[in-house]
C-alpha positions in Angstrom: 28.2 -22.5 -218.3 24.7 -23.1 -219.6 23.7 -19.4 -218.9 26.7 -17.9 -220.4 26.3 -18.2 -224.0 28.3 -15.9 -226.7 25.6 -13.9 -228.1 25.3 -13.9 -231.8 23.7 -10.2 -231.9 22.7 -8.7 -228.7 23.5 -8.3 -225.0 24.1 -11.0 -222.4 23.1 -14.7 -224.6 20.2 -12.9 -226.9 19.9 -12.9 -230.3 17.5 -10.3 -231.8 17.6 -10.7 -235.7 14.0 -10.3 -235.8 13.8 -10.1 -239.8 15.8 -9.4 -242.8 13.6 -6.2 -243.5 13.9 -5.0 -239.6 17.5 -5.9 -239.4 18.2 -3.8 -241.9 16.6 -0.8 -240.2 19.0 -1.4 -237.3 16.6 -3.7 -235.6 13.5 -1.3 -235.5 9.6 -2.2 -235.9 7.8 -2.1 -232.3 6.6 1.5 -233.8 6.1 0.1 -237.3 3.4 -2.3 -238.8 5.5 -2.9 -242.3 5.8 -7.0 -242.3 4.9 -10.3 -241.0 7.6 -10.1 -238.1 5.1 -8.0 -236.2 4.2 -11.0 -234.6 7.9 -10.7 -232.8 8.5 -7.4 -232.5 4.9 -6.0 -231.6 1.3 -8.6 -231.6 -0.5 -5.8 -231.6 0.6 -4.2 -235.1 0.2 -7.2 -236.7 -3.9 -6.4 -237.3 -2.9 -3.5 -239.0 -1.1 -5.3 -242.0 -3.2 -4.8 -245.1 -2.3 -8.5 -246.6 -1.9 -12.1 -245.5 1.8 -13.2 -245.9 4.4 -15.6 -245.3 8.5 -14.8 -244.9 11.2 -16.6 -244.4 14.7 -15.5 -243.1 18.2 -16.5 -242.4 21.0 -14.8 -240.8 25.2 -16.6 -240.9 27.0 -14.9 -237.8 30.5 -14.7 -238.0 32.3 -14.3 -235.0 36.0 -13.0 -234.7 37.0 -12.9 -231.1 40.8 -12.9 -229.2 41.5 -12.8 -225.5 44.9 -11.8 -223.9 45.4 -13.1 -220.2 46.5 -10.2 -217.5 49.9 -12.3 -217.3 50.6 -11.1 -221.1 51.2 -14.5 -222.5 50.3 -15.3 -225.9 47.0 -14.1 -227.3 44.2 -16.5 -227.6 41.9 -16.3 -231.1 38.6 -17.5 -231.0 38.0 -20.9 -233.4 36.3 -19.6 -236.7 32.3 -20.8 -236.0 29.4 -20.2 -237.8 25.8 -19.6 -236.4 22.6 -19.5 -238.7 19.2 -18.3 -236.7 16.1 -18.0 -238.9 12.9 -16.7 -238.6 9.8 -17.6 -240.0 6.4 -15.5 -240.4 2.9 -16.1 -241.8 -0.5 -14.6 -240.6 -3.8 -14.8 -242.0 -7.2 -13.0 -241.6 -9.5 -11.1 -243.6 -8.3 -8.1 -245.6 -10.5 -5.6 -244.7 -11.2 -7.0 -241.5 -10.0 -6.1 -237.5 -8.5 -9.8 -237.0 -5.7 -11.3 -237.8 -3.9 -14.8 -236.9 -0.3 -15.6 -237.6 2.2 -18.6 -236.7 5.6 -18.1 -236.3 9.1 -19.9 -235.6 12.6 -18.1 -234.3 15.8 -18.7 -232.8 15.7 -16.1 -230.2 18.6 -17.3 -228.4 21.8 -19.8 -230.0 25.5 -19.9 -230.1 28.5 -21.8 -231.0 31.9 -20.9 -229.1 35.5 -23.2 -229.3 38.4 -21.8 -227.8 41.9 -22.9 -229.1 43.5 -25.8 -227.5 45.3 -25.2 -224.2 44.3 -21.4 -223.3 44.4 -20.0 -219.9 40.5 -20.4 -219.6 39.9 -23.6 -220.7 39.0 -24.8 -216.9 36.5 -22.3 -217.9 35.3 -23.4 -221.2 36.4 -25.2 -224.0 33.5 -25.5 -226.4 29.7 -24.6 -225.8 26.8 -25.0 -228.2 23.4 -23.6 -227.8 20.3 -23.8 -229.6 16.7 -22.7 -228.9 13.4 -22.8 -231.1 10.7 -20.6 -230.2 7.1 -21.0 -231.7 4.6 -19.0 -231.4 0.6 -18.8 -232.0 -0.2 -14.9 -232.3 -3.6 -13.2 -232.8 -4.1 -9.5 -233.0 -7.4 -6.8 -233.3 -8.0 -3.5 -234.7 -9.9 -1.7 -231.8 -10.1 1.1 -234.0 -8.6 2.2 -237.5 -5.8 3.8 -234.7 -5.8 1.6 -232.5 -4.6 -2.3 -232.5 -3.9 -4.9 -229.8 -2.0 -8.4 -229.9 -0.8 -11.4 -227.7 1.2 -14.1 -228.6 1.7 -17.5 -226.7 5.7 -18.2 -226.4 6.4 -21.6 -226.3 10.2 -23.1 -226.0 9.6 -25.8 -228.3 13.2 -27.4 -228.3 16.4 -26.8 -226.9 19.5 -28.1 -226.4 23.0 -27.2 -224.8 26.1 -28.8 -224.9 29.3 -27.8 -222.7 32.8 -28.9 -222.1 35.9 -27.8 -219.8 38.8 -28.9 -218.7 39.6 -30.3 -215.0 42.8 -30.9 -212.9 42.3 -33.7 -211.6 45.6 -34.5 -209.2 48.2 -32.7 -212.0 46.5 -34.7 -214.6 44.1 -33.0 -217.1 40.8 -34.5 -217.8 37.5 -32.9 -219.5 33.9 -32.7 -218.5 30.9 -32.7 -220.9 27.5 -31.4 -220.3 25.0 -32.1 -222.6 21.0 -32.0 -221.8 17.9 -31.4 -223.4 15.9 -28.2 -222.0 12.1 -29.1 -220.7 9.6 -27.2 -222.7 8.6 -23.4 -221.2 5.9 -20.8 -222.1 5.4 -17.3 -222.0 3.8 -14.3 -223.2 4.4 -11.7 -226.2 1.8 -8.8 -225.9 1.9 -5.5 -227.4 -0.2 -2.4 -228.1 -0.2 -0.5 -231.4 -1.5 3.0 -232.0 -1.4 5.0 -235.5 -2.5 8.6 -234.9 -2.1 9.9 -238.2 -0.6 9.0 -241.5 3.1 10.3 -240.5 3.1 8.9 -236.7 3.0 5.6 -235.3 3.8 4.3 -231.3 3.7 0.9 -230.0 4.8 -0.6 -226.7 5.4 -5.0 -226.4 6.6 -6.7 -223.5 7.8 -10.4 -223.8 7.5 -12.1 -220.8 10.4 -14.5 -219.3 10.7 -18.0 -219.7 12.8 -20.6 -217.6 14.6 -23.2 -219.4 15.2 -26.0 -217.1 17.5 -28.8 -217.8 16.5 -32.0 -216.3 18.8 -35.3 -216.0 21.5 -33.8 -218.6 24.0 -36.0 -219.1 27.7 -36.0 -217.5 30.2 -37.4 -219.0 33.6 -37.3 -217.3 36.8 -38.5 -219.1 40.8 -38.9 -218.3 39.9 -39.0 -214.7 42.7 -40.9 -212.5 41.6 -44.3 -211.3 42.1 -43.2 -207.3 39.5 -40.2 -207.5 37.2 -41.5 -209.6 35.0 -41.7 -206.6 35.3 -37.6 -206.8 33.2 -38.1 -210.3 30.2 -40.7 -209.6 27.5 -37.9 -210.9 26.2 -38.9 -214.1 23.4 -36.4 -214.4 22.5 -32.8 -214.2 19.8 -30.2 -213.5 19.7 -26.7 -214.1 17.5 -23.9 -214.8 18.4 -20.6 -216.8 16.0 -17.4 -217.1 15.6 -16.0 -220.4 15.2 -12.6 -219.9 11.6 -10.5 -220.1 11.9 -7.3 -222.0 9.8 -4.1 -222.9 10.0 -2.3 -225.9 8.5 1.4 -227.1 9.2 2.4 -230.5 8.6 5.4 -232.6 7.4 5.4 -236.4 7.5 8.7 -238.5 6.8 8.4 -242.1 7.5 12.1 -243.5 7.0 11.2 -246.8 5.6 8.1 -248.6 8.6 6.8 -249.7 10.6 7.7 -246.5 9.6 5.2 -243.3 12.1 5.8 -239.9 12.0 3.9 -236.8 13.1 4.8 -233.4 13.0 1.9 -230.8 14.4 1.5 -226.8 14.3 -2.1 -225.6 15.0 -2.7 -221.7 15.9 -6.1 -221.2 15.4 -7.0 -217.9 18.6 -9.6 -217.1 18.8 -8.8 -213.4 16.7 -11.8 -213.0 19.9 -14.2 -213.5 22.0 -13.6 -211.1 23.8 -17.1 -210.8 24.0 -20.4 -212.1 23.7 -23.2 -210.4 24.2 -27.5 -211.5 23.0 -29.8 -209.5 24.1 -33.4 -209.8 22.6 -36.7 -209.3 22.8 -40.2 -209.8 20.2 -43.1 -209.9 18.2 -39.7 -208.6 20.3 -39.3 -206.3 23.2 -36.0 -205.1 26.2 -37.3 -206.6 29.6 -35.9 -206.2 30.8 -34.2 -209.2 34.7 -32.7 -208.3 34.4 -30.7 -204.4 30.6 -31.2 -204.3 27.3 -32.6 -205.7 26.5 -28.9 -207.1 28.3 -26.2 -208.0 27.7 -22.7 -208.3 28.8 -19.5 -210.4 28.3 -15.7 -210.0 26.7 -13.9 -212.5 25.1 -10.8 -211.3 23.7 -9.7 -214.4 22.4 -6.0 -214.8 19.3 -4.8 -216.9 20.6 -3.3 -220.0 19.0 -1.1 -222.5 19.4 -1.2 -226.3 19.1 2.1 -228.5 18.3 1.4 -232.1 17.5 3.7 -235.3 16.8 3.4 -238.9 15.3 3.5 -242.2 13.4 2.4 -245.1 13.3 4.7 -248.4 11.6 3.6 -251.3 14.0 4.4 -254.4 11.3 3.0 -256.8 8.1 1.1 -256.8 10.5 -2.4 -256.3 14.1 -1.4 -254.8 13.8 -0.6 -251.1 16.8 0.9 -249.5 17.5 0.5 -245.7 19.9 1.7 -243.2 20.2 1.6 -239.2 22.1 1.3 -236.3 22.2 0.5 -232.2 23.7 1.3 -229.5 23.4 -2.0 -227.3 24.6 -1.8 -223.4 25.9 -4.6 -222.1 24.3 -7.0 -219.1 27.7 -8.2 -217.8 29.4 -6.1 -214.9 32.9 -5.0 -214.8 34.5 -8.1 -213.0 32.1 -10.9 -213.9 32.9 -11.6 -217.3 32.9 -15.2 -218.8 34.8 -16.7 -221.7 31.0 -17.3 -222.6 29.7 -13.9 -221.8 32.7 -12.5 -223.1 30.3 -9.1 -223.7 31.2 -5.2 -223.8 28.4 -2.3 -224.5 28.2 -2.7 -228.9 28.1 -0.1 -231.6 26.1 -1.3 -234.3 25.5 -0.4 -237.9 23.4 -2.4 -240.5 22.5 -2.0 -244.0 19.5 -3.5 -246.4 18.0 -4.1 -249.5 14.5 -5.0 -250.6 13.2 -6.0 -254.3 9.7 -6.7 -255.5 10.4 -9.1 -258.1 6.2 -9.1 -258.9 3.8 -7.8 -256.7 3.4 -10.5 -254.7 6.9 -12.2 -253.7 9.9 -10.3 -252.9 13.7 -10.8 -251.6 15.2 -8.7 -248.8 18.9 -8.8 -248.1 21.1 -7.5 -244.7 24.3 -7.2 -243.3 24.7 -6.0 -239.7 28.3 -5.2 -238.4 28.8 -4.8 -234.3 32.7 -3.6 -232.7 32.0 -5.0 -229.0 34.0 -3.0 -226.8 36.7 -4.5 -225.0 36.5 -5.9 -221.6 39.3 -6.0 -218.9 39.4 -7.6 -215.8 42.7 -8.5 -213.2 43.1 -10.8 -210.8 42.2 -8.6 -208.4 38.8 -7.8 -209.9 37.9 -11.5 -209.6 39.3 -11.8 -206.0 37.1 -8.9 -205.3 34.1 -9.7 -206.7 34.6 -13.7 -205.5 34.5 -14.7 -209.3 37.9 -16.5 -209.5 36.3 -19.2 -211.2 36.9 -17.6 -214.7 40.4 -16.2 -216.2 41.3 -12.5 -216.0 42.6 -10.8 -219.1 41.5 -9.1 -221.7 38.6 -10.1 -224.8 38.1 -8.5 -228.2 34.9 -9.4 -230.4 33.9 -8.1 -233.8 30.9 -10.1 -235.6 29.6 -9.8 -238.9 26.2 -11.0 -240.1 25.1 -11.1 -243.1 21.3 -12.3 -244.1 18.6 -13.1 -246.8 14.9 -13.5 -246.5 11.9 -14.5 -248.6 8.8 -13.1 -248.5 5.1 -14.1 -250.6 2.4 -11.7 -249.6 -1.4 -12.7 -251.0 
C-alpha cells in the first residue's frame, strides 16, 4: 500500500509539475534554459540563465475517478480530494559569470485517495495519504558559451504516509492503519546542457533513485474480536519503497525570437519496484500481524516512457502564451492494477499564461487536463497473475490541475 500511491500527474506514484512556466509547455525544459526550475529539470542549464531569480509555484489536483467491479454491481466514485504540490526555485551567481548556485524545494511525489464506504476493494484500501518534500542544493558551470554542466544533491527531507483497509476478521469487519514517518534518503540530479546556435538547444539529466524506508511505523488495529486478537500483537512496521531513477533528453528550437518549442522524452525506470513488502515487529521483535509477521504484494512494475511537446510565444513584451501536451505510458501491467495505482497510459493537454507586470517580477498561470485510459482486469487476470489480493473491475480517472506561480528575477 505504501508503494501504490494515486499519482497526481504522471505514471506509477510521480508527480512531475516541475513549474507553472514548464507546465504550461506540456511539461518541457530539459532542452530549454528559460527559468529557475532548471535546477529540476536539467542542473546543467541552470548556468546559462542570464539573471539570479527566485519562483514560487502551486498546483490544486483534482481528481475524478469511478471503478465498476467485474461482477457489475454498483459503480464506485472516488471521494472528491484535493492535492496542492509546490515548487520553489532560487539561484544565484554572477551575471556574466560561468557559475551559478541555486536552492530549491518540490513535492515530487504526494497523493490523497478515499474510496466510498463499503466498496468491493476496501480490503484493499480505504484511504491513503502521501506526502514527500525534496530539497535540493544545485550548482551548475558554463564550460563554454555552448556548453554547461550541473549536479544537484537530492535529499528526501520529510515524508510521511498514512494507510488504512479493511480486514475480516472471523465474519466481523475491523480496519488497519498504517502510519510512519519515512527515514531521510539522498540522491543525485545531474545533467548536461549544450546550445549550438541561437535556434537549437539539447540537454540530457538523469535523477538518480532514492529508497524511502519506513522504520517502526505505527499499527494500529481496531474492531478486532477478543479471541484472535493474538492474530494482531504487531504494533510496528518497516518498509522500503524505490522512487524511481529517470533520464531525460530534450530538444529546444527557437525559430524565431518570440517563438520557443520544447520536445522532451523522459524514461522512468520503475522496473526497479517490483513488490512491496511490510514487515512487522514488536518490542523489536516479528510480530504477527493477520496470517503472518510480513506480508507481501506483487507489483511488477514496467519502465515507462513519457512523450511531451510544447510552446512558449511571446504575444508582447509582457503576455507570454503557452501551450503543450504528453503522451504518458503507464508503469502498471495489464493484471496488476491497485485501487492505489489505479493507472492507464494518459493523454495530456495543458495550457499557460505568463505576464511581466515590471521587469523584474512576473505571474505565470496553468491548467493541465489528463483522460487516463481505462483499465480492466477479471478475476481471472488476478488468478493468473497471483495478484488476488486487489479487486477486479474496471477504473476511470480524469484529473484536472490548475496552477499559479510567482516569479522576482534581479
Amino acid at each position: 500500500m505504501l508503494g501504490s500511491v494515486s499519482a497526481a500527474s504522471a505514471s506509477g506514484f510521480q508527480v512531475y509539475l516541475p513549474s507553472q512556466q514548464s507546465i504550461g509547455m506540456g511539461g518541457v525544459g530539459v532542452g530549454l534554459s528559460m527559468e529557475q526550475a532548471a535546477q529540476f529539470l536539467n542542473p546543467g542549464a541552470l548556468a546559462m540563465l542570464r539573471q539570479n531569480g527566485v519562483q514560487v509555484g502551486v498546483s490544486a489536483t483534482f481528481a475524478r475517478q469511478a471503478f465498476r467491479p467485474a461482477s457489475g454491481g454498483e459503480q464506485r466514485e472516488l471521494q472528491n480530494t484535493v492535492v496542492t504540490p509546490f515548487n520553489l526555485y532560487a539561484s544565484f551567481g554572477p551575471k556574466e559569470g560561468k557559475f551559478r548556485a541555486g536552492i530549491s524545494v518540490y513535492t515530487p511525489y504526494g497523493s490523497t485517495l478515499r474510496y466510498a464506504e463499503g466498496w468491493e476493494g476496501r480490503y484493499s484500501l480505504r484511504e491513503i495519504t502521501l506526502s514527500a518534500i525534496y530539497v535540493q542544493p544545485t550548482a551548475s558551470y558554463a564550460l563554454t558559451d555552448k556548453l554547461s554542466v550541473g549536479a544537484g544533491l537530492m535529499i528526501l527531507a520529510r515524508g510521511a504516509v498514512n494507510l488504512q483497509r479493511s480486514i475480516d476478521v472471523a465474519g466481523t469487519e475491523g480496519k488497519i492503519e498504517l502510519d510512519g514517518k519515512t527515514k531521510m534518503g539522498f540522491g543525485v540530479n545531474a545533467g548536461i546542457f549544450f546550445k549550438p546556435s541561437d535556434k537549437l538547444s539539447l540537454g540530457v539529466s538523469y535523477r538518480s533513485k532514492i529508497d524511502a524506508r519506513v522504520e517502526g511505523g505505527d499499527v494500529t488495529v481496531t474492531n478486532p474480536i477478543p479471541a484472535l486478537q493474538a492474530n494482531f500483537a504487531g504494533n510496528k512496521f518497516d518498509a522500503t519503497l524505490p522512487l524511481a531513477a529517470s533520464v531525460n533528453f530534450g530538444v529546444g528550437i527557437m525559430p524565431t525570437e518570440k517563438l520557443t518549442i520544447g520536445v522532451d522524452v523522459n524514461w522512468v525506470q520503475w522496473s526497479a519496484y517490483k513488490s512491496l513488502r511490510f514487515d512487522f515487529t514488536k518490542d523489536g521483535q516479528p510480530a504477527q500481524v493477520g496470517r503472518g509477521t510480513f506480508s507481501e504484494s506483487k507489483r511488477e512494475f514496467q519502465d515507462a516512457f513519457t512523450f511531451r511537446v510544447g510552446g512558449q510565444y511571446k504575444a508582447t513584451d509582457k503576455l507570454a502564451l503557452r501551450l503543450g501536451g504528453a503522451y504518458d505510458m503507464t508503469a502498471v501491467k495489464d493484471g496488476f492494477v491497485t485501487p492505489e495505482t489505479p493507472d492507464g497510459n494518459r493523454i495530456i493537454g495543458t495550457a499557460g499564461i505568463g505576464y511581466d507586470i515590471t521587469e523584474n517580477f512576473g505571474v505565470d498561470a496553468s491548467f493541465m487536463f489528463q483522460a487516463i485510459q481505462k483499465r480492466s482486469q477479471s478475476e481471472q487476470d488476478l488468478v493468473n497473475n497471483g495478484t488476488t489480493d486487489r479487486p477486479a473491475g474496471t477504473y476511470r480517472t480524469n484529473i484536472s490541475i490548475p496552477g499559479i506561480g510567482l516569479r522576482y528575477n534581479f
